[in-house]
N, C-alpha and C positions, 0 to 999 in steps of 0.2 A: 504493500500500500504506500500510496505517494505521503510523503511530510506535507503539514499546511505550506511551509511555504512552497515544494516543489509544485504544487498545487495552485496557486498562486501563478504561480511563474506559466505554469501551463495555460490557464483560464488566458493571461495575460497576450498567449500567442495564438490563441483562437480567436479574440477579441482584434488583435492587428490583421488579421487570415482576414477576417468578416468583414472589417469596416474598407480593407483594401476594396472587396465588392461593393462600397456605398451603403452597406445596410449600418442600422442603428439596430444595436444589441442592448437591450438592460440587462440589469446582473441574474435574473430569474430566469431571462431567454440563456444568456452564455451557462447557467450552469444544465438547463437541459441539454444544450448542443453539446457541451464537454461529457454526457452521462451520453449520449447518443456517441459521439466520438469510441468511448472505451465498450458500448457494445457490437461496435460496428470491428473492434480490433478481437472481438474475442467469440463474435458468429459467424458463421461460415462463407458472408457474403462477397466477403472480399478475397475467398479462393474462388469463385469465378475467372473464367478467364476474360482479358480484354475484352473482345466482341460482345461478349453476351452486356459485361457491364457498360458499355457505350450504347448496345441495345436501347437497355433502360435510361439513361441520360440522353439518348434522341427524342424522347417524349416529353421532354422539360425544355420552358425555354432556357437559350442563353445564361442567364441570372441566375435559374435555380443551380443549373449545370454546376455554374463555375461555384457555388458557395458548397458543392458538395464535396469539391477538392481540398477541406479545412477537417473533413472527417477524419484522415488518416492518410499518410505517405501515400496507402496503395492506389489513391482517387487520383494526387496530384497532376499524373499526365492525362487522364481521360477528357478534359474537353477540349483540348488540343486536338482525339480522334474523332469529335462526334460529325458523323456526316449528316444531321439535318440541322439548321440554326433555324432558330426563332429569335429575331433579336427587336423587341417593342419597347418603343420610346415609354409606354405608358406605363414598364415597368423600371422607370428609371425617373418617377413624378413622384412626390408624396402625394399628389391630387387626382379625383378623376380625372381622365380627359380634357371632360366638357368644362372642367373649372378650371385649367390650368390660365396662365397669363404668360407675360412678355418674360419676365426673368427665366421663371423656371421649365418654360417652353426650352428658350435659349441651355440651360443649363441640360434640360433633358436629351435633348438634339447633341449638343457636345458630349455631352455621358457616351449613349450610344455610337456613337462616330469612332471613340477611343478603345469602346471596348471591342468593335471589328476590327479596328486594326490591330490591336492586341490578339486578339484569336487569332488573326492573319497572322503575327509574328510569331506565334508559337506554334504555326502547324507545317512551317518551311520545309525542317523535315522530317513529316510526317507523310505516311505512304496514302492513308486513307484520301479519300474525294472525298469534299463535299459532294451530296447529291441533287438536294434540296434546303434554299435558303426563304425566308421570309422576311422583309425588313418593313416596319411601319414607324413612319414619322410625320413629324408637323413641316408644313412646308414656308420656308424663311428662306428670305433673299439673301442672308448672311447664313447660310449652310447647305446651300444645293450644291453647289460645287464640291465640297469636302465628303458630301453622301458622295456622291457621283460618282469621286475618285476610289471611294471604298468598297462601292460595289462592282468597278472595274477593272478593282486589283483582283475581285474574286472570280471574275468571269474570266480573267487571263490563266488563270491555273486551273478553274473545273468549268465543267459540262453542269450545268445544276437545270432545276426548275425552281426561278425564280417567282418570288412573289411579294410587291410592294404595294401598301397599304401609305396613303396620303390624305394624311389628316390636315384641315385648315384650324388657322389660330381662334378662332370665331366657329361656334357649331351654325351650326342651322338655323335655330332659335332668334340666334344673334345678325347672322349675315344679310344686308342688305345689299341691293345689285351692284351698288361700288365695290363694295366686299368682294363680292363674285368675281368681277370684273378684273380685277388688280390679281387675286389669283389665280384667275385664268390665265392673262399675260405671264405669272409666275412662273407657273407653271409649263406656259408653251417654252421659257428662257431656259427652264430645266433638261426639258426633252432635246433642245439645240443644243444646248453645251456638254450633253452626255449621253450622245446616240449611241455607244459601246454600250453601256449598260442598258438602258432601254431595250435596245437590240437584243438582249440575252430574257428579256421577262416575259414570262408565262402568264401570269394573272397577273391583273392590273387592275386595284379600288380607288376611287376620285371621287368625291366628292366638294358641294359648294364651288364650283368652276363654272363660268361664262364662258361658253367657247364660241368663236368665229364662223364661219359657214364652213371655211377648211381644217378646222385643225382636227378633229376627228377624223378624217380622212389621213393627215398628214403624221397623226399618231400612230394610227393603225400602218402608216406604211414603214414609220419606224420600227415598231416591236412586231419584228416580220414574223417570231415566236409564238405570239399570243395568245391562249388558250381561253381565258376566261377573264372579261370586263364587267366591271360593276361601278355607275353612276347612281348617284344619289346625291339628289338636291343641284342639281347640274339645269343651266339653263343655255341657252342662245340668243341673240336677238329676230323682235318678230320676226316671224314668217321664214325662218329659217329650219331648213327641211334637213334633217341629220340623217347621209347616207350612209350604208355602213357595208364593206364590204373587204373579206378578210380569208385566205386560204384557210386559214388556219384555226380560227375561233372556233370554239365547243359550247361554250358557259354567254351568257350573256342576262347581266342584272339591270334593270333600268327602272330606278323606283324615286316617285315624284320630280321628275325633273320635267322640264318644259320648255317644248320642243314644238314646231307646229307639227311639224310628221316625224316620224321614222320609218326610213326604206331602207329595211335590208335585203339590198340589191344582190349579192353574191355569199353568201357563206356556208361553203358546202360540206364544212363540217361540223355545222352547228345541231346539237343533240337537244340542246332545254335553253329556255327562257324565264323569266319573269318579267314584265311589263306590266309596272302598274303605278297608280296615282298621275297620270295624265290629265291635263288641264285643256287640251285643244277639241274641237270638233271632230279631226279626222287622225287620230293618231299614230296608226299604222298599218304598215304593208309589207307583206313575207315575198320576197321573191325568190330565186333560189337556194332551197334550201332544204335538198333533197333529204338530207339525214334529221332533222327533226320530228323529234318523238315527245318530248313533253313543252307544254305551255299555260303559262298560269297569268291571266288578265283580269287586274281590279283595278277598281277608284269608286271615287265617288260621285254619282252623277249630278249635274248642277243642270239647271234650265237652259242654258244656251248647248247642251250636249243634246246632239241626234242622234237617233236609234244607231245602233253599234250592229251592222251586219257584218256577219263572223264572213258570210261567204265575199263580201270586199275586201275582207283583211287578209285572209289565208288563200285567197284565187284557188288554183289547187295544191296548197300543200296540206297534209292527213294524219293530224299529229295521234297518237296513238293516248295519247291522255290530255287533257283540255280543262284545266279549272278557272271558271269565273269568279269571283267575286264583287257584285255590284251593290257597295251599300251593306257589308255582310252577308249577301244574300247568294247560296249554291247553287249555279245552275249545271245541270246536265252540260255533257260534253256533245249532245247531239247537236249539230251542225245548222239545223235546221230554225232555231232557235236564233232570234235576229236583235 
């Protein structure tokens, strides 16, 4: 058994381990984590071999990953192998999201910046691939660049399926069409100064952007990868018809954004949709888009809304599941229904 003070001494370098990762330890958390430490050295878990235990540390983000390396020697090099990152700004905020502000946005954005590039230093030489990355952050005109670079040191050494999540500093709630507007522009300055990375992303979430009559289009032809987009709260100005046309797309989200149309003119490997809370008259139109099997259409209808015939939206494409939603309300997926 340890002496108090070799004890001490101990607590005292698990408390340096933890706080290295940003977390705040009180003394009641440090001496669980030090009684977790000494059963972790004395069950069986850490005769596993590597793989299996990177297994389990693929399923935690980033964060948790790394604070599991303070357990015991045998952790220290395992997140340096984990081939899937999850690295979210939102776990580097003491705040919700929806509450953070200007300091601690800034503060949360540089946290995670530091600590992919820190992954990145530690995995030099390591044999493992990343295979799958996720990164979500706020977007700031003092940090697109330093992302940019970080996610295109990671696309220089793996093959991954990429997926970024772009949160605005203002939700929803808050955003007014200047809002919108200013990160919209933001955003198009992001996608110009770092089409390496963009070029490597698989899913792509946006929300709160104004976008132009081209940059959807101009988006889509940069992440020539792109498997899966999701808008939300995404507008254009009037009468601007959002085409969308894409080899590659599978997933397609489009929930309260407003748009006069959407024509999805070409995507011939799109499987499922969602389309809903539309504000226009005439909202949309399927055109090629032979592989589609599921589609799910709500909102809420308002007085200046005309009857919604399914056979002008879908011409002939026969999706094999069809959920409506109008006003909460289910309707059957038979066709005939207008």
């Amino acid at each position: 058994m340890p002496s108090g003070s070799e004890e001490t001494k101990y607590q005292q370098t698990i408390r340096k381990a933890l706080q290295a990762t940003g977390a705040m330890v009180d003394p009641l958390s440090l001496r669980h984590i030090c009684a977790m430490t000494k059963i972790v050295r004395e069950d069986r878990l850490g005769r596993l071999p590597d793989d299996i235990l990177v297994n389990i540390l693929d399923r935690l983000n980033v964060r948790e990953a790394v604070r599991t390396s303070v357990l015991a020697w045998r952790w220290l090099h395992l997140p340096a192998m984990l081939s899937r990152l999850t690295i979210d700004v939102r776990d580097f905020v003491a705040k919700p999201a929806t509450t953070c502000r200007g300091e601690e946005i800034e503060r949360g954005n540089t946290t995670m910046v530091e600590v992919t590039k820190s992954i990145l230093a530690r995995r030099v030489s390591c044999p493992n691939k990343i295979r799958s990355m996720c990164m979500a952050f706020f977007l700031r005109e003092d940090d697109i660049i330093s992302i940019g670079q970080a996610v295109e040191c990671i696309m220089a050494f793996h093959t991954v399926d990429f997926e970024i999540t772009v949160f605005t500093e203002m939700d929803y709630t808050r955003c007014n069409q200047d809002d919108k507007l200013n990160y919209g522009i933001l955003f198009r300055l992001f996608v110009d100064s770092c089409p390496i990375a963009f070029g490597g992303v698989t899913r792509l979430c946006l929300e709160n952007l104004r976008f132009g009559e081209s940059d959807i289009p101009n988006v889509l032809n940069v992440c020539k990868g792109l498997k899966h987009l999701s808008l939300s709260y995404c507008n254009a100005a009037r009468g601007t018809i959002m085409k969308v046309e894409h080899s590659q797309l599978s997933e397609l989200l489009i929930f309260n954004c407003c748009f006069e149309k959407v024509e999805l003119n070409s995507l011939p490997k799109l499987i499922w949709m969602i389309f809903g809370g539309w504000k226009s008259k005439d909202p949309l139109f399927l055109g090629y888009v032979p592989l589609l099997e599921a589609v799910s259409l709500s909102t809420v209808s308002l007085s200046h809304h005309k009857m919604v015939k399914l056979s002008e939206i879908f011409g002939g494409t026969s999706p094999r599941s069809l959920r409506l939603g109008f006003e909460c309300e289910r309707v059957s997926h038979d066709r005939s229904v207008c």
